[in-house]
C-alpha positions, -999 to 999 in steps of 0.1 A, spaced: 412 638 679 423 606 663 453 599 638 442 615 606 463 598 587 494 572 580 523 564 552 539 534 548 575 549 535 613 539 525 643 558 534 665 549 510 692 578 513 702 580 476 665 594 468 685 627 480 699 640 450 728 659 466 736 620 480 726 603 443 740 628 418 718 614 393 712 577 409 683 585 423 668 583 387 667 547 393 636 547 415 620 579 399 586 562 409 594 562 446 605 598 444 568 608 423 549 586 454 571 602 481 559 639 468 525 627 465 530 616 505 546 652 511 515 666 491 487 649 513 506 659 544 504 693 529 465 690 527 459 675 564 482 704 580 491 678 610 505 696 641 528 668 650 537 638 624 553 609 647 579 588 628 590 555 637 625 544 623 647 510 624 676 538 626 667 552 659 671 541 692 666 504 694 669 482 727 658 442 728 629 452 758 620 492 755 606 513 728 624 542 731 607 575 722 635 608 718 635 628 744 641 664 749 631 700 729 641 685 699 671 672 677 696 680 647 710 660 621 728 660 585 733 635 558 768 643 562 774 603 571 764 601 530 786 629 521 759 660 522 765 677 547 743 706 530 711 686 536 703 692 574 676 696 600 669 713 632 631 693 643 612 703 674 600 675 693 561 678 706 575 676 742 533 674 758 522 647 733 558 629 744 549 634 782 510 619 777 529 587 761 549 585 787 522 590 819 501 562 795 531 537 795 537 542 834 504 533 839 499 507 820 535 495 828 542 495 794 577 488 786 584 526 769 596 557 773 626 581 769 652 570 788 683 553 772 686 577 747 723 570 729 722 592 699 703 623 698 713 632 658 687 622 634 688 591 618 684 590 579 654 567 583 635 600 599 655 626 577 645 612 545 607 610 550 614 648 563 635 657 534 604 649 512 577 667 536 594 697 543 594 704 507 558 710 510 551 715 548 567 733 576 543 739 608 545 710 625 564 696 652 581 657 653 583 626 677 608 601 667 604 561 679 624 535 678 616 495 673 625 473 699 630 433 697 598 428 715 568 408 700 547 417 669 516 421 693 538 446 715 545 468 685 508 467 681 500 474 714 524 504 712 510 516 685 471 516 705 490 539 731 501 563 708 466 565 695 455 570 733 477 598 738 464 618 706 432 614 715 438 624 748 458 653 742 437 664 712 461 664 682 460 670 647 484 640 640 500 621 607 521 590 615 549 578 593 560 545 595 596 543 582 610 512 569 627 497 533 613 462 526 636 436 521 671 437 515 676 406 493 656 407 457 683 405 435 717 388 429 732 419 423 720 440 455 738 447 485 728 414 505 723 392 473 690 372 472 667 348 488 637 333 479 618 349 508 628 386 495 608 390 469 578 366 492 577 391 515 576 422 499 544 405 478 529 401 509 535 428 524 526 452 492 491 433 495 481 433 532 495 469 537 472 480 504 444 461 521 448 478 553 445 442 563 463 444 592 452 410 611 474 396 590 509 417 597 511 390 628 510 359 605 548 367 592 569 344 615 601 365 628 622 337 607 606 342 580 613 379 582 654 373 592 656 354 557 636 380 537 666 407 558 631 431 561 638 467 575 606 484 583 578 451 594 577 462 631 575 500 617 545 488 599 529 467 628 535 502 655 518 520 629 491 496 621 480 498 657 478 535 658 450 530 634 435 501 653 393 503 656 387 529 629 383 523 592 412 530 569 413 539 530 443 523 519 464 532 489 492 520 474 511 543 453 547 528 445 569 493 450 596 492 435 629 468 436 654 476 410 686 485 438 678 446 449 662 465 482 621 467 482 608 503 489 570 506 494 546 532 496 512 529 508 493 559 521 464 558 548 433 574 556 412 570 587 379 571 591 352 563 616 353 542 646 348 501 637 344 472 662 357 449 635 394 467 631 399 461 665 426 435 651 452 429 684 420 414 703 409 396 675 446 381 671 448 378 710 418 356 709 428 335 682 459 330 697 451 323 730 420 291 717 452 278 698 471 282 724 448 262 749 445 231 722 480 229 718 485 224 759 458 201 756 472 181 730 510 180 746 529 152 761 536 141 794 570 159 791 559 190 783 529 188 809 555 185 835 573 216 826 543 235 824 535 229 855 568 230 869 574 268 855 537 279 865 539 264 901 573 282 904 561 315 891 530 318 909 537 306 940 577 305 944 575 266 950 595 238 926 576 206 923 588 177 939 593 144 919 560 131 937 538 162 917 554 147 888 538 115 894 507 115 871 526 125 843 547 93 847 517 71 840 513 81 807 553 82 799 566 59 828 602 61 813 600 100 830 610 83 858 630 51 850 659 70 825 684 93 830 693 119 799 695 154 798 674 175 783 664 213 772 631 232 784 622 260 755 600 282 759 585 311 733 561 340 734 545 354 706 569 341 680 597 346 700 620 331 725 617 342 762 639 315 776 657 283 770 677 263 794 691 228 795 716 199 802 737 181 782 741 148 803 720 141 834 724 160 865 695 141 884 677 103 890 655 104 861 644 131 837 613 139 850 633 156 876 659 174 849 627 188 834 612 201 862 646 218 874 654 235 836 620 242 828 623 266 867 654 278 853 644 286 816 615 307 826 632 324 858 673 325 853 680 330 816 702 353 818 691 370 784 657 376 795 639 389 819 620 366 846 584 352 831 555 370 848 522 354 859 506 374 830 521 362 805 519 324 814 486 318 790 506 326 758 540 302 766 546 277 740 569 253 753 590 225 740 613 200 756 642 179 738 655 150 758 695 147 744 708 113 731 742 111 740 770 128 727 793 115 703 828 131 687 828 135 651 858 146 632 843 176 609 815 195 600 803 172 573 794 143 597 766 170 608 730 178 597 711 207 610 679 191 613 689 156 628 719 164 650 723 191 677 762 203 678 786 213 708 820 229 704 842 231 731 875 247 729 892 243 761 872 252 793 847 269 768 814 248 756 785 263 735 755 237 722 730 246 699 697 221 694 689 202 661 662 213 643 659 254 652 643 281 630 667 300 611 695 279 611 697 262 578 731 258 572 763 236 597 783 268 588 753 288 605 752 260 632 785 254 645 793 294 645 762 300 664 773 273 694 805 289 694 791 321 700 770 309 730 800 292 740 823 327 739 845 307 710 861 331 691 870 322 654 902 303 649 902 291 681 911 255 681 874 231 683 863 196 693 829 190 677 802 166 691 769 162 678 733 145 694 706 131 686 673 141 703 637 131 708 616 169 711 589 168 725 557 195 722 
């Protein structure tokens, strides 16, 4: 038995009218969709509906999946404490997940549990179903910080453990859109609010889910988006079948997007099988992209994949051939940052502000070791992963003191603060940052600079290489 169905829903908490008193009148359209959800539910009788929430448990490398007989919680946090729930988990469908991601060494499971109360971003789909609906079970997931693709992924071996345990099955994909349409909303505007929930209104009513991994993670911090990696898990429970998608609301008038899209699945289809197609795509652009880099970044490709696979760092010598195209490698002294990303994301960066060695061939082979093996934020690089690594490397002009902020300019200069034995850098040019306000106080967070703490600012040039 497959996933009979999905529903892409919000949980805003004033749609609870003992939490709105009346303001929930404001999205009246969201509450008709939401019944229409709870309806359809009705109609499938699901044993188990699986809810993923931005609320629950969330770690940076683990989706985390409640474990135990089952959970309480109340929307006393929103002052109604009245409106409560006592959900039993579906403990066998929890343990298949589990024997599935310990044999594919999958990075899930239910340890690490913090909170067992229900968040409001699985009590408010509930609030709405249980209206209509009462025999089934729940299993609650969390997000994690991983990549798009691993949400995906994710969502494949939930699918796998349905089918393999022979469930009747709804999944609900929790998640508000983005936080900043209008002026007057909680977290203001931006232009990318209202760009991404357009987008995502039309891919999601598509069921064109290919396209969920073309909205860059930056893109996604401007647009302050709640529920995308919801979306992506749930998209990839559905992967390889057919899918009649609906929507049935959007609507923005709090300045926060709420969506709702319902989905039904149907047969089995080779060309839905969207994480391989993606993975494929990928990994040809991928293979151009190495074959169009520089002698720089050649050098720490093959520095980090000679380390990784076979424990040995590359002498000066292996670096050689690289030097004929770029003989200044060799002949100049600078130091210089090895970045490296996966999927969208960073999985380590590592560097030196002045040279530490002859030339900079050998400062690039040393950090680009370092970046993929001893960031201390991530976890060492694997040999599998090596064929999706994009890597850049910035060679650093030198430093020079500048008096204030306005001497700086995110895309040209990099910064570094230092405030007595304390130093934090941050690159030029980095996705995200926008702003010298957003600049600076980043490099004094890497730098464990507190605010108000007195500052020396410096700022770099350098030449990046791809």
């Amino acid at each position: 038995m497959s996933i009979l169905a999905a529903f892409m829903v919000p949980h805003p908490p004033m749609i609870v009218p003992q939490i709105g008193r009346g303001s929930e009148a404001q999205i009246q359209k969201t509450i008709d969709a939401y019944r229409k959800v709870a309806e359809e539910i009705a109609e499938i009788k699901p044993e188990t509906i699986l809810i993923s929430s931005p609320h629950a448990t969330m770690y940076a490398d683990y989706f985390h999946i409640s474990p135990g007989n089952g959970a309480s919680g109340s929307f006393a946090n929103f002052g109604a404490p009245e409106v409560s729930f006592t959900e039993a988990y579906d403990t066998e469908l929890v343990g298949r997940m589990e024997i599935l991601a310990q044999e594919r060494e999958f990075p899930a499971g239910t340890l690490g549990q913090r909170d067992r109360m229900l968040d409001h971003g699985t009590m408010v789909p509930l609030y709405f179903i249980r209206q209509k609906y009462e025999a089934f079970k729940v299993i609650r997931i969390g997000l994690s910080g991983l990549s798009l693709a691993q949400h995906y992924a994710f969502g494949q071996l939930i699918a796998q453990a349905v089918e393999d345990t022979g469930r009747r099955v709804v999944y609900v994909a929790s998640g508000d859109l983005s936080h900043k349409l209008q002026e007057y909303g909680p977290y203001g505007f931006a232009p990318e609010g209202p760009q991404y929930d357009d987008r995502i209104m039309d891919v999601c009513s598509r069921a064109a889910f290919e396209e969920l991994f073309d909205f860059e993670e930056s893109f996604c911090e401007k647009a302050a988006e709640c529920g995308h990696r919801s979306f992506v898990i749930m998209a990839g429970a559905l992967d390889g079948h057919t899918v009649e998608a609906k929507q049935l609301s959007h609507e923005d008038v709090t300045g926060v997007g709420y969506g709702i899209c319902t989905f039904h699945v149907g047969p089995k289809a080779d060309d839905r099988k969207f994480l391989e197609r993606y993975l494929d795509r990928k990994k040809q652009e991928l293979q151009w992209q190495q074959e169009q880099s520089d002698a720089y970044v050649k050098l720490a490709r093959k520095s980090l994949e000679s380390y990784i696979l076979s424990g040995r760092q590359i002498t000066l010598a292996d670096g050689m051939p690289y030097a004929e195209t770029a003989p200044e490698l060799t002949t100049t002294r600078a130091g210089a940052f090895v970045s490296i990303h996966e999927h969208g994301r960073l999985r380590g960066c590592i560097g030196t502000i002045l040279p530490t060695t002859d030339c900079v061939a050998e400062e690039i082979i040393q950090n680009a070791v370092s970046a993929s093996t001893r960031d201390p934020r991530f976890e060492p690089i694997t040999a599998e992963e090596l064929p999706w690594l994009e890597i850049n490397v910035d060679v650093l002009g030198a430093p020079e003191p500048i008096s204030g902020t306005d001497q700086l300019d995110v895309k040209r200069y990099g910064v570094i603060v230092t405030s007595g034995a304390r130093r934090g850098l941050l690159l030029p040019d980095l996705d995200g940052v926008d702003t010298v306000e957003q600049q600076v106080s980043i490099a004094m967070q890497k730098g464990g600079i507190r605010q108000g703490d007195p500052i020396q600012l410096e700022r770099f040039e350098v030449i990046r290489h791809t």
